[in-house]
C-alpha positions in Angstrom: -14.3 -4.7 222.7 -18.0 -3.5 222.3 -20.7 -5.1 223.9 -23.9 -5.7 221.7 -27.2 -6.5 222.6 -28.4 -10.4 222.9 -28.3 -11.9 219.2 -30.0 -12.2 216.6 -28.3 -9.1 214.8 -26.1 -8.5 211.9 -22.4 -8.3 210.9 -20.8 -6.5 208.5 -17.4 -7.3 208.1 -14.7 -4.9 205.8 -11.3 -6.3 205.2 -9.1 -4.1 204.0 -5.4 -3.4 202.8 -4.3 0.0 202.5 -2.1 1.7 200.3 0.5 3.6 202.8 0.2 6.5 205.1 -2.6 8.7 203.2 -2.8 11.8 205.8 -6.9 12.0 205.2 -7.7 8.7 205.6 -7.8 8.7 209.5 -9.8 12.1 209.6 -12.3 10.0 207.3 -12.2 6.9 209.4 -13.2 8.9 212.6 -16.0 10.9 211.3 -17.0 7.3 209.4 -17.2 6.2 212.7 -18.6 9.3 214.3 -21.4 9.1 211.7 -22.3 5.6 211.6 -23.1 6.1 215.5 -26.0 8.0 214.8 -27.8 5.4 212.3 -30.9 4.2 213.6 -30.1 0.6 215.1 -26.3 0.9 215.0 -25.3 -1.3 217.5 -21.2 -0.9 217.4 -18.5 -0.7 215.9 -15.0 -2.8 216.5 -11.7 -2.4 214.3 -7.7 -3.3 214.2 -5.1 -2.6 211.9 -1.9 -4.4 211.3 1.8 -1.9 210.5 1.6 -4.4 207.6 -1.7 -1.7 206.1 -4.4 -5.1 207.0 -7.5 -3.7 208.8 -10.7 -5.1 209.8 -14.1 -3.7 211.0 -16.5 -5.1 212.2 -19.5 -3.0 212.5 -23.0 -4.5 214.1 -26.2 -3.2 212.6 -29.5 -4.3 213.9 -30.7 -5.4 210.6 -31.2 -4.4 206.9 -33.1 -1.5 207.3 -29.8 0.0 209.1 -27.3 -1.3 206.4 -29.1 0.9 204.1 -29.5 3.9 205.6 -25.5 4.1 205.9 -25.1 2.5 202.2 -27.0 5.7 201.4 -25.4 8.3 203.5 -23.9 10.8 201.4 -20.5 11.2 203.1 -20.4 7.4 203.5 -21.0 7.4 199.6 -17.9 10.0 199.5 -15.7 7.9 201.7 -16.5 4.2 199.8 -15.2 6.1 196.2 -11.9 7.8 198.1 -11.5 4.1 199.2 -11.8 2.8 195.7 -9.3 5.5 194.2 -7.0 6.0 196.8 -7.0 4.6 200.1 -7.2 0.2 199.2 -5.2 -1.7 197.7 -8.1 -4.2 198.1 -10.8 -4.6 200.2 -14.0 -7.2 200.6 -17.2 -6.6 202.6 -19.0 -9.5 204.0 -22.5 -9.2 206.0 -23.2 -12.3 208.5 -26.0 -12.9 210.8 -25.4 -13.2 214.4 -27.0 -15.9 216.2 -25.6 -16.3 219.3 -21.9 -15.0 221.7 -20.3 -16.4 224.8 
């Protein structure tokens, strides 16, 4: 579990279901991970996986300004169309607003 900053910030939720065991799909996933940590106002990142091939992430941006900096990050670019063409099955992305935890 991450722990964000005090609310408000945003959500951005990716449901996926993967197609079976594809080898580079978890070197992708970590350096995702590893590169989304260095956009500006990044806040976190949290993600689970079922044996089924269900995921979710759940990564927390700051605001708009940080969702597209990584919608325009070249490698992230890279990663989306290797998701479209190999990786997923299907997948939805959803962006909330965060106004308050407990």
């Amino acid at each position: 579990m991450h722990t964000t900053p005090k609310p408000p910030y945003l959500a951005v939720i990716f449901t996926t279901h993967r197609l079976g065991d594809r080898p580079d799909y978890d070197w992708a996933a970590d350096r995702m991970l590893e590169l989304a940590q260095h956009v500006d106002r990044f806040l976190g990142i949290e993600s689970a996986h079922g044996s089924d091939g269900t995921g979710i992430t759940v990564s927390y941006p700051r605001d708009e300004t940080a969702i597209g900096r990584w919608r325009s990050d070249p490698e992230h670019l890279a990663a989306q169309q290797a998701g479209r063409d190999k990786w997923y099955a299907a997948y939805e992305l959803r962006v909330a607003r965060v106004e308050r935890t407990t």
